[in-house]
N, C-alpha and C positions, 0 to 999 in steps of 0.2 A: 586800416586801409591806407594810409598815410605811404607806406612803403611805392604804391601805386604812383605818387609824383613826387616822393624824395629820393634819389640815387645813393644818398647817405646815410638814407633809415635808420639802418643795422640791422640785425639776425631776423632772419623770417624762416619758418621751416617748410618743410614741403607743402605740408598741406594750405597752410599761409598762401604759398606761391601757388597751387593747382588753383582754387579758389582766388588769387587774383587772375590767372588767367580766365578764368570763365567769365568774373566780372569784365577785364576788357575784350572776350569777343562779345557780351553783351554789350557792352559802350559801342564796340565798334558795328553791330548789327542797327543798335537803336540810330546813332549818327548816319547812316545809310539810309534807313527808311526817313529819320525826321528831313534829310535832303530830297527825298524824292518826294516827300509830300509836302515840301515848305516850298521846294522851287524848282521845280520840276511844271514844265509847259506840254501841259497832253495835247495840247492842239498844234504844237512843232511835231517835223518827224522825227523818228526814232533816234536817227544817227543824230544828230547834231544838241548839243547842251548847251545851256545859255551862261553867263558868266556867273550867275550867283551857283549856280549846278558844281561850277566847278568848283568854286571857294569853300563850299560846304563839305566837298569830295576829300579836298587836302589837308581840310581843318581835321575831318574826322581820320586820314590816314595820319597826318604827322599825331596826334593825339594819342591814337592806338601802339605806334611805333615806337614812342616816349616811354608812355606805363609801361610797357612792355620789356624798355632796356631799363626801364628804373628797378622791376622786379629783378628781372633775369640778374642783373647788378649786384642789388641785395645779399641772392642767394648763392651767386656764385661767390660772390666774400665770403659767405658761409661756409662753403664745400672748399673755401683756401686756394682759391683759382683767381687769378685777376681779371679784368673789365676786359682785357685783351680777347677771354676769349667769346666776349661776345657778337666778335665779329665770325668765328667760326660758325654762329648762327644763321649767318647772311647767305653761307654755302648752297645752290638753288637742292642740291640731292641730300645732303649728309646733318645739313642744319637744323631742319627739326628736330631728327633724332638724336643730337647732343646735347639739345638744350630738354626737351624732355628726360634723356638720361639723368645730365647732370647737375639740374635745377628741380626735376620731381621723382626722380626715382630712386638717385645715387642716396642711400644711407648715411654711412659711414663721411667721418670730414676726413679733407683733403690734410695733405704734406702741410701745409702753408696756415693753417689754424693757431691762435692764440690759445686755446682752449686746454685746457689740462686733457689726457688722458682717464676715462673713468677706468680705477683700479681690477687689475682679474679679480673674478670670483672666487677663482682659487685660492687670493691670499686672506679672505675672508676667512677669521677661523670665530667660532660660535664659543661664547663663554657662557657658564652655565648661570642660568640666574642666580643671585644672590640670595639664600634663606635668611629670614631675621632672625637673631638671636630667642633661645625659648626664653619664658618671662618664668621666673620661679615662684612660687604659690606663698615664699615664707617673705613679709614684709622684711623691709629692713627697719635695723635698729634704727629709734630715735633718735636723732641728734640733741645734744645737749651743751648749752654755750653758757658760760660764766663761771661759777663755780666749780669746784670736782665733784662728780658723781657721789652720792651720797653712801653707797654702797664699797667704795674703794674702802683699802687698810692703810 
C-alpha cells in the first residue's frame, strides 16, 4: 500500500489500483465522520462550522486528492501515459470515466512501455520430450589396467 503516498512507487496493476481506490474512499469516508464527531458543535446551527470543522475538512480532502494522484500516477506510468494526463481526470463530465478506463479497466500497456513484448503464441512450436536412452540387459566388459590380458596371443 506504499504506492498510496509514493508518486514514484512503480508498477501497480489494476487490481492493486481498484483496491486502493476503495481504501482511499474508505479514508476519505472515515476522515469525514472522525470530523464530524471530533468537532462538530450540535448545539450551533446547521449552516455555520467552526474553525477546527473546517481544518479537519481540508486535511481530509487534500489527503484523499494526494493518494488518489499518487495511485492514478503509478498506474498511468504503467499503461505508458505520462502524469499529464492526470489532469484529464479533473474534467467535471469525461474524468471519471478516463481514469477508471485507463487506470482499471484498460488491459493491454500503452505505446510508451519499457517492457518487452510477450512473444505470439504462434511462434511457440512444442518439442517432443526427450526419451532416455534403452539401458541393454548385457553388462559391460570388465575393465582391466596394468598388465595385458591374460588371454591375448
Amino acid at each position: 500500500m506504499l504506492a498510496l503516498i509514493n508518486p514514484c512507487h512503480g508498477k501497480i496493476g489494476r487490481t492493486h489500483w481498484w483496491l486502493s481506490q476503495i481504501a482511499i474512499f474508505c479514508l476519505a469516508i472515515g476522515g469525514l465522520a472522525g470530523t464530524i464527531f471530533l468537532f462538530a458543535d450540535l448545539e450551533d446551527s446547521s449552516s455555520a462550522r467552526n474553525p477546527m470543522e473546517n481544518i479537519g475538512l481540508t486535511v481530509t480532502i487534500i489527503a484523499v486528492l494526494y493518494m488518489n494522484l499518487c495511485t492514478c500516477l503509478n498506474r498511468l506510468r504503467d499503461s505508458g501515459r505520462s502524469g499529464f494526463w492526470y489532469l484529464s481526470f479533473l474534467l467535471p463530465t469525461v474524468g471519471s470515466g478516463l481514469m477508471c478506463y485507463f487506470c482499471g479497466i484498460e488491459k493491454t500497456p500503452g505505446r510508451f512501455t519499457s517492457d518487452e513484448p510477450d512473444p505470439p503464441a504462434d511462434n511457440f512450436v512444442r518439442q517432443p520430450p526427450v526419451q532416455p536412452a534403452p539401458r541393454s540387459s548385457v553388462p559391460p566388459p570388465p575393465k582391466e589396467f596394468g598388465r595385458r590380458h591374460s588371454n591375448a596371443v
